[in-house]
C-alpha positions in Angstrom: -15.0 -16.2 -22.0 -16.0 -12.6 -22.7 -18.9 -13.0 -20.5 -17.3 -14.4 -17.7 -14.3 -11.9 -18.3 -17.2 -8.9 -18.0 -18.6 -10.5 -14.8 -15.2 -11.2 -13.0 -14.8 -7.7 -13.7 -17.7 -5.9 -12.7 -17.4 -8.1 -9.3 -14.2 -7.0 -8.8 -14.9 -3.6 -9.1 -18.1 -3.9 -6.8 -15.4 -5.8 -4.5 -12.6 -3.0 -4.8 -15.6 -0.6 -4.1 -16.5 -2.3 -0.4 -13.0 -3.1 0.3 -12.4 1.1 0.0 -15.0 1.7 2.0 -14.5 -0.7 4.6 -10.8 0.8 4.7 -12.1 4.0 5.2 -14.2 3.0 8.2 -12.1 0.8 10.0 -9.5 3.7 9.8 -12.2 6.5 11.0 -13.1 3.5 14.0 -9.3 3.4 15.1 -8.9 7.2 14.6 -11.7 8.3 16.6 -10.6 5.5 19.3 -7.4 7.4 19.3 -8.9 10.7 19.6 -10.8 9.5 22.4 -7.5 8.2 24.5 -5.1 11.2 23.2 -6.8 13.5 25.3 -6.4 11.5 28.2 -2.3 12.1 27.8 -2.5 15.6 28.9 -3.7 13.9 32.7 -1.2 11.5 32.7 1.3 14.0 32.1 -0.6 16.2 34.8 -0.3 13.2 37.2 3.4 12.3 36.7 4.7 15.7 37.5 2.0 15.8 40.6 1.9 11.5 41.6 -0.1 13.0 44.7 -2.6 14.9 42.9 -5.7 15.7 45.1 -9.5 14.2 44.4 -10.8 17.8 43.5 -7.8 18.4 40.8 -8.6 15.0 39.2 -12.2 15.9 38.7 -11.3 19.1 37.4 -9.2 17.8 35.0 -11.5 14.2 34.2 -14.2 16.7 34.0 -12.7 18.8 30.8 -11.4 15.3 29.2 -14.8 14.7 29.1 -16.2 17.5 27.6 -13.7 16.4 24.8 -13.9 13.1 24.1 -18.1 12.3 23.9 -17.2 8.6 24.0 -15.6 7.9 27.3 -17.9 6.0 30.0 -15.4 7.3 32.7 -11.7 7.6 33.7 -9.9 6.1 36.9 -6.4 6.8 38.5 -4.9 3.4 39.2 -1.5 4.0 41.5 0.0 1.2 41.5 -2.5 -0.9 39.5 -5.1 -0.2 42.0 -8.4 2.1 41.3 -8.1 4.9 44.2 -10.4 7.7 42.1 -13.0 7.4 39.6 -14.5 10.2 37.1 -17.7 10.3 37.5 -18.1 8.6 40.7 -22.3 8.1 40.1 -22.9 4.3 39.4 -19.0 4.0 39.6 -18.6 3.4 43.4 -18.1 -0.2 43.1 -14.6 0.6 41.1 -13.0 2.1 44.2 -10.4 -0.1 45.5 -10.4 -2.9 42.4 -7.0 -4.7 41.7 -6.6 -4.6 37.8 -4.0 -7.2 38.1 -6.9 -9.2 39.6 -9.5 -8.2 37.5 -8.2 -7.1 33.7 -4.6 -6.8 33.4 -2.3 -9.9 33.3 1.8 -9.9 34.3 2.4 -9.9 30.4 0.4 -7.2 29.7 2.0 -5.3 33.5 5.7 -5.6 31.8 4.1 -4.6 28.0 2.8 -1.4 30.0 6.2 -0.7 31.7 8.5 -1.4 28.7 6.6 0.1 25.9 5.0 3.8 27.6 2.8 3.2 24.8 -1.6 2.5 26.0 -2.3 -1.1 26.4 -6.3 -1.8 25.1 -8.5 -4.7 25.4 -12.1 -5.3 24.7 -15.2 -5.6 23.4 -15.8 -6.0 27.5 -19.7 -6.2 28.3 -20.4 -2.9 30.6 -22.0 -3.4 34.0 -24.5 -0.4 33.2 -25.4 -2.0 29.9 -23.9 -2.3 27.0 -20.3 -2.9 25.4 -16.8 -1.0 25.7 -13.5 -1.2 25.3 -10.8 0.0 28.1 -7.6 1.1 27.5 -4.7 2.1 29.9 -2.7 4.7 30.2 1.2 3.9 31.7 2.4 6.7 33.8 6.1 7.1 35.2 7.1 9.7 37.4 8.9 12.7 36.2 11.1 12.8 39.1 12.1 9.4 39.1 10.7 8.0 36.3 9.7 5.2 38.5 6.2 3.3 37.0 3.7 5.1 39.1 0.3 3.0 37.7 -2.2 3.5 34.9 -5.1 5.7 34.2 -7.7 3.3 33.1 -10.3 4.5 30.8 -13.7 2.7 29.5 -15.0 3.7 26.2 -18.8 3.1 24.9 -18.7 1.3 21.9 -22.3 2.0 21.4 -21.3 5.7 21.0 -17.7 5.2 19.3 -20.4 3.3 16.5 -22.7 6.1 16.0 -19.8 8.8 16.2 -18.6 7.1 13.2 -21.7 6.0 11.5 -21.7 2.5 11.4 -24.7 1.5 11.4 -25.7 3.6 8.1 -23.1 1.1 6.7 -25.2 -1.4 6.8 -28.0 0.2 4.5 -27.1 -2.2 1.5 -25.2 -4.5 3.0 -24.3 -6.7 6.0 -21.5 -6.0 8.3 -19.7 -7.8 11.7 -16.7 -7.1 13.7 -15.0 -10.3 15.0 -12.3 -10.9 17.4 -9.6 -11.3 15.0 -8.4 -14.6 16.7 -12.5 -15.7 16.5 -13.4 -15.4 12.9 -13.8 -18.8 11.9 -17.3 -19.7 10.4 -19.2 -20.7 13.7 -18.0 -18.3 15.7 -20.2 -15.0 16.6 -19.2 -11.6 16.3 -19.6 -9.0 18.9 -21.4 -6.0 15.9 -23.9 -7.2 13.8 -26.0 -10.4 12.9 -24.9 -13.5 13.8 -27.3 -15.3 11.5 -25.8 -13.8 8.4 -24.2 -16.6 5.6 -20.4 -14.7 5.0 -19.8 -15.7 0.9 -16.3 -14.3 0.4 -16.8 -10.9 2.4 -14.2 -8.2 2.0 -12.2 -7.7 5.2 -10.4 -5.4 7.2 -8.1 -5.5 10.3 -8.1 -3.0 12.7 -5.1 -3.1 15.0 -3.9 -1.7 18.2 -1.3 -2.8 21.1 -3.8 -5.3 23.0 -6.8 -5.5 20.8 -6.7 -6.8 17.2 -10.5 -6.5 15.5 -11.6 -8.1 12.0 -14.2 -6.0 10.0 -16.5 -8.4 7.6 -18.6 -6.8 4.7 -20.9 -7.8 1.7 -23.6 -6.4 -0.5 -26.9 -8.3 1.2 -27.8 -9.7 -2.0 -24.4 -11.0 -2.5 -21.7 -10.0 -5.6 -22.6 -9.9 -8.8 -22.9 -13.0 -11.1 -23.2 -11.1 -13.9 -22.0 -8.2 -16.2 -22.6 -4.6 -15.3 -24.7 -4.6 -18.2 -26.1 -8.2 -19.3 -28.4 -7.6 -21.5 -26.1 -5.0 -23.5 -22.7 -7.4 -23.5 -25.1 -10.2 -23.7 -26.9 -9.6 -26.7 -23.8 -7.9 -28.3 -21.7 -11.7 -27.3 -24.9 -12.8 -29.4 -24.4 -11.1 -32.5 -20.5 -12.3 -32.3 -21.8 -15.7 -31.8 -23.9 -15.4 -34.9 -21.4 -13.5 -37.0 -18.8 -16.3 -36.6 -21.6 -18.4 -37.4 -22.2 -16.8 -41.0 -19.2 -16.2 -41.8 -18.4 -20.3 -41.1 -21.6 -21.2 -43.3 -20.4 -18.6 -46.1 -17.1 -20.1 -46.4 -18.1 -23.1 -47.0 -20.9 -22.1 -49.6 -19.9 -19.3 -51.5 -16.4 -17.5 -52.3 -18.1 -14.3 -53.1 -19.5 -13.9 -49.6 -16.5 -15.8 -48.4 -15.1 -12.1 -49.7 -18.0 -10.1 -48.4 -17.5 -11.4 -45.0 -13.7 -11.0 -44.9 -14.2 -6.8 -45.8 -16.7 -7.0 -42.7 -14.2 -8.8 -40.6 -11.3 -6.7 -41.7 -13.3 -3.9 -41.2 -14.2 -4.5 -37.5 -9.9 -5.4 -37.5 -9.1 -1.9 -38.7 -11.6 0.7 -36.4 -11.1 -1.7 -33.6 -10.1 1.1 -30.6 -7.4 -0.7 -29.1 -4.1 -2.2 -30.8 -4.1 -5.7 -32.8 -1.5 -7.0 -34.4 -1.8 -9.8 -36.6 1.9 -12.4 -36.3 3.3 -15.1 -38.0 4.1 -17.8 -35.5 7.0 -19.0 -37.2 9.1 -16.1 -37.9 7.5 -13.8 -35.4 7.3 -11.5 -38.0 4.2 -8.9 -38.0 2.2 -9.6 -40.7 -0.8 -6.8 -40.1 -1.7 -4.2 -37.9 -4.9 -2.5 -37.6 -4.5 1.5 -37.1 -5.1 1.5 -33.3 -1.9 -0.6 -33.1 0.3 1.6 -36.2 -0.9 4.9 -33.9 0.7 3.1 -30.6 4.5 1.6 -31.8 4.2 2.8 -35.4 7.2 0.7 -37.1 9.2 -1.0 -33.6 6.9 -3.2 -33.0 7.4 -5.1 -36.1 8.7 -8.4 -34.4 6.7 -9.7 -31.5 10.0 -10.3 -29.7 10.2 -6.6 -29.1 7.2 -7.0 -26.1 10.0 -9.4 -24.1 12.1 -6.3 -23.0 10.0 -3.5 -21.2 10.5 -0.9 -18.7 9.2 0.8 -15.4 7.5 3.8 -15.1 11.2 5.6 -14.1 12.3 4.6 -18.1 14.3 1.8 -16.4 14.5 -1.5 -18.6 13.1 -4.4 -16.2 15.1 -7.2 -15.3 12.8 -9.8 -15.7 12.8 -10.9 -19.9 9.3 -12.0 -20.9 9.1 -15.1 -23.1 5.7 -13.9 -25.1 6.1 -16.7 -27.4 7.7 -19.4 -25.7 4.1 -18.3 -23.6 2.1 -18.9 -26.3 3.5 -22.4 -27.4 2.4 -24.0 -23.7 -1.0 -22.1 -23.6 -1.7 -20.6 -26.5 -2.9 -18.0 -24.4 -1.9 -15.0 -22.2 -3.4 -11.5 -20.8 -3.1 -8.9 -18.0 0.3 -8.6 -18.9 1.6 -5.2 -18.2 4.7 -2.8 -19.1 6.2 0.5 -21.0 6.8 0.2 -24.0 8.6 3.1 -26.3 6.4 4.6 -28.8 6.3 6.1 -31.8 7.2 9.1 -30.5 10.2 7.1 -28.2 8.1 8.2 -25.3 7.4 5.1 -22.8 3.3 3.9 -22.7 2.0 1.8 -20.4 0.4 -0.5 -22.4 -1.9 -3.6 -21.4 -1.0 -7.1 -23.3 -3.2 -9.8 -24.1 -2.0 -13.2 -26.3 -4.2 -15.6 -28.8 -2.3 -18.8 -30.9 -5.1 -19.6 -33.6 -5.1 -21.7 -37.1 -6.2 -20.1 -40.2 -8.0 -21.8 -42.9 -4.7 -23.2 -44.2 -3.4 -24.8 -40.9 -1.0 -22.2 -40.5 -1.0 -21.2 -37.2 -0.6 -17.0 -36.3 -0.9 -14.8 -33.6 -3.2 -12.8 -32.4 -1.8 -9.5 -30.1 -4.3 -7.6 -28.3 -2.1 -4.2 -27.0 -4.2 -1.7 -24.9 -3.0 2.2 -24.3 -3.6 2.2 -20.4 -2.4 6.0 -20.3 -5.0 7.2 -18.8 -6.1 4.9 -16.2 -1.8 5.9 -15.1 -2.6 9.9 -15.4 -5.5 8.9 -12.9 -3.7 7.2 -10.9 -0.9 10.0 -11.0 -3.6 12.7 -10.1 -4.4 10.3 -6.8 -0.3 10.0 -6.2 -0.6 14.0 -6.7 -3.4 14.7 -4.3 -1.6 12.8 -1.7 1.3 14.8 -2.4 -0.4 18.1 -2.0 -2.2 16.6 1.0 1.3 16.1 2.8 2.7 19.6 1.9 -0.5 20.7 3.1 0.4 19.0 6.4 4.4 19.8 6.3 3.7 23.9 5.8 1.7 24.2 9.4 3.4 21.6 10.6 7.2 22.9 10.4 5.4 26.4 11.8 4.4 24.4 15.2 8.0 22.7 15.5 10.0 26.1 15.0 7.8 27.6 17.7 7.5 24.4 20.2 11.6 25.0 19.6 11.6 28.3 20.4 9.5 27.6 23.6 11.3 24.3 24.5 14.9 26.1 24.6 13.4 29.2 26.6 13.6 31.5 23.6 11.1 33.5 24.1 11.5 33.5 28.4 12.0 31.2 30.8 9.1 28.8 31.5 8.2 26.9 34.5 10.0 23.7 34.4 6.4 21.3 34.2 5.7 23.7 31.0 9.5 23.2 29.1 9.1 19.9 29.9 5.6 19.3 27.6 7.1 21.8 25.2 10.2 19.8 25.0 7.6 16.6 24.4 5.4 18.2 22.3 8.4 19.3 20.3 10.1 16.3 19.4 6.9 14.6 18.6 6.5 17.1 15.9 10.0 16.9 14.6 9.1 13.0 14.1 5.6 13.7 12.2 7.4 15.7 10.4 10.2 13.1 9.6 7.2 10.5 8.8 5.6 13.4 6.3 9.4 14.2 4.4 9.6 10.4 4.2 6.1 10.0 2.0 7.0 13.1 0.0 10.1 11.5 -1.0 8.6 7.8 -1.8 5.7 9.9 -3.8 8.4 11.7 -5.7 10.4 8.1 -6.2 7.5 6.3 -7.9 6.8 9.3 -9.8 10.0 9.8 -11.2 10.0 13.3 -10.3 13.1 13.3 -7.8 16.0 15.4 -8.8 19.3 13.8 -8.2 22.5 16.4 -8.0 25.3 14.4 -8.9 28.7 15.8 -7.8 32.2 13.8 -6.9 31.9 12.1 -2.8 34.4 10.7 -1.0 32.7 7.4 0.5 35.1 7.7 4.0 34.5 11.0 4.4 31.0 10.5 3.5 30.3 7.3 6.0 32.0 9.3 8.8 29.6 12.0 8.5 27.1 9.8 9.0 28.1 8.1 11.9 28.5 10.8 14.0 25.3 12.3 12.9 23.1 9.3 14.0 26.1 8.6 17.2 23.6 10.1 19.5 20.5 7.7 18.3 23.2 4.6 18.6 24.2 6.0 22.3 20.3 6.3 23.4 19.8 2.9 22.4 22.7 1.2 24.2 24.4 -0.2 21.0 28.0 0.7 19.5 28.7 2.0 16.5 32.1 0.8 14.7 33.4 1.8 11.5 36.3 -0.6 10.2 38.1 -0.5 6.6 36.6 2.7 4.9 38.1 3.3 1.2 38.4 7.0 0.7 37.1 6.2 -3.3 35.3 8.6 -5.4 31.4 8.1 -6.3 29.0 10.2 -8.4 26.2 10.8 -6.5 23.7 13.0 -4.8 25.8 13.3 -1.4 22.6 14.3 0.5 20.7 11.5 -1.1 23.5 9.3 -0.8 23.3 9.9 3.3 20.0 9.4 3.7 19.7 6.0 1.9 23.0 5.1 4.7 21.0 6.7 7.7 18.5 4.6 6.6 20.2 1.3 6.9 22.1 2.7 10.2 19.3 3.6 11.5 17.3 0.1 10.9 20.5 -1.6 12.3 20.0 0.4 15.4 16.7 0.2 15.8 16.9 -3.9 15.6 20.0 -4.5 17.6 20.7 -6.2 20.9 21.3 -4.2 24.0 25.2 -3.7 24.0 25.6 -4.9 20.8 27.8 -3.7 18.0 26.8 -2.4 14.3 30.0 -2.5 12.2 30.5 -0.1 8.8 33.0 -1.1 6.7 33.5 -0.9 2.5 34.6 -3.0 0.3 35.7 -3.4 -3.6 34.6 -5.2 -6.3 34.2 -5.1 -10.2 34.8 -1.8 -10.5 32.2 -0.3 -8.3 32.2 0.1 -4.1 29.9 -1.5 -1.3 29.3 -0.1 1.9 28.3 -2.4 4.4 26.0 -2.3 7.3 25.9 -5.2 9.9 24.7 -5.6 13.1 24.2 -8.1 15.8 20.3 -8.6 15.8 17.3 -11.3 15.5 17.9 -11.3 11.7 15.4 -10.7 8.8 12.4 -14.0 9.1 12.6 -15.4 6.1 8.6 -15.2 5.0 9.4 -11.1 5.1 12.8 -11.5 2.8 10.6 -11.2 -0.3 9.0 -8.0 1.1 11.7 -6.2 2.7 11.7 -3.7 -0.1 8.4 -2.8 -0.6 6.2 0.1 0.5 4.9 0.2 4.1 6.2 -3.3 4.7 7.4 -4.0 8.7 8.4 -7.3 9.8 7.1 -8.7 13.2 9.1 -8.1 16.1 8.9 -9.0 20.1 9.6 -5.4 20.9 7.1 -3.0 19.7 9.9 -0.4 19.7 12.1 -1.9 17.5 8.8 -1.7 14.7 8.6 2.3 15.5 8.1 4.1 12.0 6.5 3.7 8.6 8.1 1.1 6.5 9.2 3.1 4.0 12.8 3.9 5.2 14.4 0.4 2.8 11.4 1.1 0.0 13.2 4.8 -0.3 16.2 3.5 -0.3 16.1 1.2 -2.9 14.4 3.8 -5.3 17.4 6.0 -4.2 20.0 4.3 -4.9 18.7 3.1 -8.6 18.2 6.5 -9.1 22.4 7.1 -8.8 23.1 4.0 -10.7 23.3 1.9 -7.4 22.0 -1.0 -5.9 20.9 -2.1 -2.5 21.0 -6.0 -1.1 21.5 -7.7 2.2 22.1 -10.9 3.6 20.7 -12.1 6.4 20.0 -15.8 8.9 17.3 -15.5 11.5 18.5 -15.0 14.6 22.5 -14.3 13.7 21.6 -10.4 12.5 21.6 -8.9 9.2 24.4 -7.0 7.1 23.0 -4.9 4.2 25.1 -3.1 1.6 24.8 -0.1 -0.6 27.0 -0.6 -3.7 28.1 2.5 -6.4 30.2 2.2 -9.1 33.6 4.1 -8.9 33.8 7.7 -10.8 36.9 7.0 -12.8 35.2 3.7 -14.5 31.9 5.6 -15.0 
């Protein structure tokens, strides 16, 4: 068991070690995909101020895209889905004049381009001058009349997109493919790498964009480990074991004196083990001996083993869930990997790591055997990675709130009045940073959640006066959207609770009602009470919440599918904040929901005078 336990583990760690790195490049892949078609943007924009824009101003400006992005093949204005220029126009004649609807683009994809604004991709595509791409294009709508003018269609190299990223150095000690990610069964080939190679349980990755969806494959070439990290050391040390339990069972049952000698030895490897035994009587569940490891983790409170059923979160809140450690025990005599905070000696909560053994003694008296290891620091490293993040994204918010005051100051003529094709990218380029920097305040604030480092400022709120602030503060998102906000029965009751907190766990769920509404649909606020304590209600008139995502809805980063791409627009992390929010008032947050009759979530407090 200790073997395999030592190989499962080593394996996973080589696994968790590709997985990362495969992360890492299937990000740097989409991200320099990205880079490639951002800069395209500044030509569309060009072109849907100017739809008539001449032959030498497109090559002016398709020239200086390509100075900066190194992995476009070329760039083509398509007016009404139809190529009329090309950039370059060597070895590119044969373009002028091609349908796209014809040739690449489908109806679906035609109404995907004109609904969403967003870049519509598709590919691997094999290249008429050799080799592969991918093309993406661009929707442009006039400024004017915001009528759909066409696309800019661009070809990217994938030959070049892979060396700009290195790929192929990936696959020094290993083997890697890229599939279609509706083609990775077993027989089918993939468009990078060897399709001779024999995939045993690769790590994967998905890279995902509107049109294209790719599946990365990777594994060491001489497959995962089937052994320890070390086998000759845990090995040979697994010998010794063997043989010591071997002795001591052959000095039992010949001589008491060594029968002695043998249990000092034992105890002795009991007592300087370095992580926490405790020895239990499986009757009483009494504690019977502790080696020190174990007396220097829960000195005295850990004296019956019930006291491992109740533990807590990182935040100091007791868990819900009640562990049964010994009912456990009785059907398999055996548990591990179970993990919790438990208060120490010092009361202070330690993340400890719980393993379970039911053996027989000598005497046919059953006891238990309590394996507890300290797992505070593999949590302070893991709270030094939350805290790099954390610097990373103040890092990003400092500049970043700079660039939007001044895109401000520009976009509302502050500083003079600018030609009206100039306010109008300031005015974009603006409100894209305002929502970057949304997307940034909304990790800091998850980061601070799980770390337990949020300050709440708890003061007396008035839940009307509170809900009505809200409601006219995200009116204007309702109006843009084409649905109706309607407040109902609001109880003017008095909460404690951060009131700034408190309205941004309600934009949240008003602004997720919005966001998955029907057109000219209705989301209703109302309150209601209950058992001392107040709900206020959110409900609109949407798909619903598919059933397979119920169980998810609260975690981090977690977005259900949706028709409309729109609808899917942020980070996931707007309910996960909320939730951690709202226990960290002394609240709670639930919803109920049936596919395809909308949703009604709640946000529920309990009332200041019965505090």
């Amino acid at each position: 068991m200790l073997d395999n336990a030592g190989t499962e583990s080593h394996r996973a760690d080589v696994r968790q070690e590709w997985q990362t790195r495969l992360n890492d490049l299937s990000l740097k892949l989409q991200g320099t995909i990205l880079q490639n078609v951002q800069t395209v943007w500044g030509l569309a924009a060009n072109v849907a101020v100017q739809p008539n824009i001449t032959e030498t101003r497109f090559q002016q400006l398709a020239s200086v895209i390509f100075e900066l992005a190194p992995q476009l093949r070329n760039i083509g204005l398509a007016p009404d889905l139809t190529i009329r220029n090309i950039y370059p126009l060597a070895g590119n004649e044969a373009a002028i004049g091609l349908d796209l609807t014809r040739q690449s683009i489908s109806p679906a994809q035609v109404q995907m381009l004109q609904t969403s604004g967003r870049a519509l991709f598709s590919g691997p595509i094999n290249l008429v001058q050799g080799g592969q791409g991918m093309a993406a294009r661009v929707p442009i709508f006039e400024k004017d009349s915001g009528r759909f003018w066409g696309v800019i269609s661009v070809i990217l190299d994938l030959n070049r997109l892979y060396n700009a990223i290195e790929l192929r150095s990936f696959m020094g000690n290993g083997q890697l493919a890229l599939f279609r990610t509706d083609a990775t069964e077993t027989q089918a080939e993939p468009f990078f790498g060897d399709v001779t190679v024999e995939w045993r349980e690769p790590v994967k990755a998905e890279l995902d964009m509107s049109g294209v969806s790719w599946t990365l494959r990777a594994q060491p070439e001489q497959g995962w480990p089937n052994q320890p990290e070390s086998p000759m050391l845990v090995r040979s040390i697994l010998g010794l074991l063997v043989a010591l339990i071997f002795a001591v069972t052959f000095w039992l049952t010949s001589l008491l004196l060594r029968d002695h000698q043998m249990q000092r030895r034992f105890w002795g490897l009991f007592e300087l083990a370095p992580f926490g035994i405790g020895l239990y009587d499986s009757h009483n569940n009494r504690l019977l001996r502790a080696n020190n490891s174990f007396k220097n983790i829960f000195g005295n409170k850990a004296d019956d083993l019930n006291f491992f059923n109740n533990h807590y979160d990182p935040a100091g809140r007791e868990c819900p869930s009640v562990r049964d450690i010994v009912g456990d025990l009785q059907r398999d005599l055996s548990f591990r990997g179970l993990e919790g905070y438990y208060p120490g000696t010092n009361d202070q909560l330690t993340p400890i790591l719980l393993q379970g053994l039911t053996l027989d003694t000598e005497h046919g008296e059953p006891v238990i055997w309590l394996i507890a290891g300290d797992m505070s620091e593999q949590k302070k490293a893991d709270r030094v990675k939350n805290e790099f993040i954390s610097i990373v994204s103040h890092e990003l918010r400092t500049p970043l709130t700079s660039i939007a005051g001044s895109l401000g100051l520009l976009s509302n003529n502050a500083v003079g009045e600018l030609p009206p094709k100039a306010s109008r990218l300031a005015q974009i380029a603006y409100r894209n940073t305002q929502h970057l920097a949304a997307l940034i305040n909304d990790l800091l604030d998850v980061e601070k959640l799980m770390a337990g480092k949020m300050v709440f400022q708890m003061s007396d709120c008035h839940v009307a006066e509170l809900v009505r602030e809200c409601v006219e503060g995200i009116e204007s998102f309702s109006l843009e959207k084409g649905v109706t906000l309607k407040t109902e029965c609001l109880h003017n009751d008095i909460v404690r609770a951060d009131h700034g907190r408190l309205c941004q766990a309600l934009n949240n769920l008003l602004s997720n009602a919005i966001k998955f509404s029907f057109d000219n649909s209705e989301v209703t606020v109302f309150t209601e009470k209950s058992n001392g304590a107040i709900q206020i209600y959110v409900c609109n008139q949407g798909r619903g919440i598919p059933s397979e995502f119920k169980d998810r809805i609260f975690q981090k980063f977690s977005q259900a599918d949706a028709p409309d791409r729109n609808s899917r627009a942020g980070t996931g992390l707007g309910l996960a904040i909320t939730r951690e929010l709202m226990h960290g008032m002394a609240g709670e947050v639930d919803f109920n929901s049936e596919e395809g009759e909308g949703a009604c979530f709640w946000l529920s407090l309990p009332l200041a005078d019965q505090t």
